[in-house]
N, C-alpha and C positions, 0 to 999 in steps of 0.2 A: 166459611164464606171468605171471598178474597176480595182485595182489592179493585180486580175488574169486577165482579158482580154489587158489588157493594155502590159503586159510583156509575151514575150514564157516562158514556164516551162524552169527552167533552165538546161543546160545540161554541166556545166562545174565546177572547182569548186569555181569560181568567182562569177556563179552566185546564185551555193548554197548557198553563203558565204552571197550574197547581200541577199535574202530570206530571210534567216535566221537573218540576222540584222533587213528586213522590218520587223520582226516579234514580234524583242523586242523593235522595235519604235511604234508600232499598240498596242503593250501591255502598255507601257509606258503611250502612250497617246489615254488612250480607256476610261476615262472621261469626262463625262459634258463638257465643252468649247474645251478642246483639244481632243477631240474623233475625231481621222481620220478613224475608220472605214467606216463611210459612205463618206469618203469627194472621193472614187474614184479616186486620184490621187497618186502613191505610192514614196514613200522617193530614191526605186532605179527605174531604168528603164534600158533594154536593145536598143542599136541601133544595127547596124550591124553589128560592129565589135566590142563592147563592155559592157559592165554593169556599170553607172556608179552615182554617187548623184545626184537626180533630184534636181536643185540647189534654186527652187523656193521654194520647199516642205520645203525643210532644212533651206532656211530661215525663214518660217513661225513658224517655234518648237524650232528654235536655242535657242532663248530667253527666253522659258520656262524650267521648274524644270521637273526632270525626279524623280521618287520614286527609293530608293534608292537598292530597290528590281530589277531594270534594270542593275545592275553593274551586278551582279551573270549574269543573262541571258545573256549580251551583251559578256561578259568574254567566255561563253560557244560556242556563235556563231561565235567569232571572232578568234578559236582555237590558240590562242597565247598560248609558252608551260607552261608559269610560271603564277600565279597570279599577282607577282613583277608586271611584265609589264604590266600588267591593270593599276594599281596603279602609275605607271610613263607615262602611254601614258595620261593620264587623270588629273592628276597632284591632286588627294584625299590621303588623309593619311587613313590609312589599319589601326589603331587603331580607329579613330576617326569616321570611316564607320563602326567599328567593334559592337561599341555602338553603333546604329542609328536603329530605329525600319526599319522595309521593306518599309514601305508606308510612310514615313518621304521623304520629295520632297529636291533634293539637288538643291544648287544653279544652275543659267540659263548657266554659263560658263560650269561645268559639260556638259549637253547638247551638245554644240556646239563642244567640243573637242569631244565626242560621234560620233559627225557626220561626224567630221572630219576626224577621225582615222578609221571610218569606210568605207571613201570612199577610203582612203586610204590603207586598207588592204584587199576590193576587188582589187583596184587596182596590189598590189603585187600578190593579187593569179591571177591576168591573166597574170601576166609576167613569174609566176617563178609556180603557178599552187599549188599544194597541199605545197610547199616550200614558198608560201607569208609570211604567218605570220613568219615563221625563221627569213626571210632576213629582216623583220622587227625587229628584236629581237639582231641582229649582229652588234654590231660597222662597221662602215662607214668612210672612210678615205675624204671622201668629207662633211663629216657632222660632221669635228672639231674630230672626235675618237667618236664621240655619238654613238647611234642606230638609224636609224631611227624614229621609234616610240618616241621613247625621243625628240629627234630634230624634233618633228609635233607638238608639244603642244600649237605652235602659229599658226594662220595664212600664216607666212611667213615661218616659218620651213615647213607646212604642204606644202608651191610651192617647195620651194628646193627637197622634197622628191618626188615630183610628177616629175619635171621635171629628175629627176635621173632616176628614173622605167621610164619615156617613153626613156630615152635618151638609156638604156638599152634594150629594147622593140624594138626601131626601131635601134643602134647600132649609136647612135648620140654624140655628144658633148655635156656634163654637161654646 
């Protein structure tokens, strides 16, 4: 089974969003050992009511090095309005990447905030829709005066963020 049959065509922009991330993780990891082209199963997937990180996928690529050539792409799929914020959702220095040939593999944490920030910013675009990446981008009074995106850079920043967009989503308690 592959990733087109496995997902509807997407029709929101959630899930153009998730697409288009599946697209710069397939590029990412489309050599020798990490080649998910053929492994059929994709990094997003649709349920009924959502698009969201196949969580098995992500952890099987967390741990490896993405080419540094996947910043650019991922940056362009994940419509955030600044460069800046690439470079704080991901926690890279923008001089230090500036050197760095394309196909130079960054470290495996690079990666996993990768997958992080990406589930999390389809996430905002099914809440707030073509306005996700913004309210990503916006200081947050429940995330200490941060942005979002900045407050994701962990694990545990990344739940606080999650559970705000659904408590938002469904009109719940933080």
């Amino acid at each position: 089974m592959t990733a087109a049959t496995t997902n509807p065509a997407p029709t929101t922009v959630a899930g153009v969003m998730a697409k288009a991330f599946e697209g710069v993780f397939a590029h990412a990891f489309s050599r020798g050992e990490d080649d998910i082209r053929g492994a059929g199963t994709p990094f997003f997937h649709a349920s009924e009511s959502a698009w969201g990180l196949n969580r098995g996928v992500a952890a099987r690529y967390a741990s490896r090095s993405v080419p540094a050539r996947s910043l650019d792409e991922w940056f362009e799929a994940s419509r955030l309005p600044r460069k800046k914020d690439l470079f704080t959702a991901l926690c890279v220095n923008a001089s230090t990447l500036s050197r760095m040939r394309p196909e130079a593999p960054l470290e495996p944490g690079v990666t996993e905030r990768l997958l992080r920030q990406s589930d999390l910013l389809v996430r905002a675009a099914e809440v707030f829709g073509d306005q996700g990446p913004t309210w990503m981008t916006k200081p947050h009074p429940l995330l200490d005066g941060k942005t979002p995106i900045e407050f994701a850079t962990n694990e545990y920043g990344g739940e606080k963020v999650r559970s705000i967009l659904n408590a938002i989503e469904h009109g719940g308690v933080v």
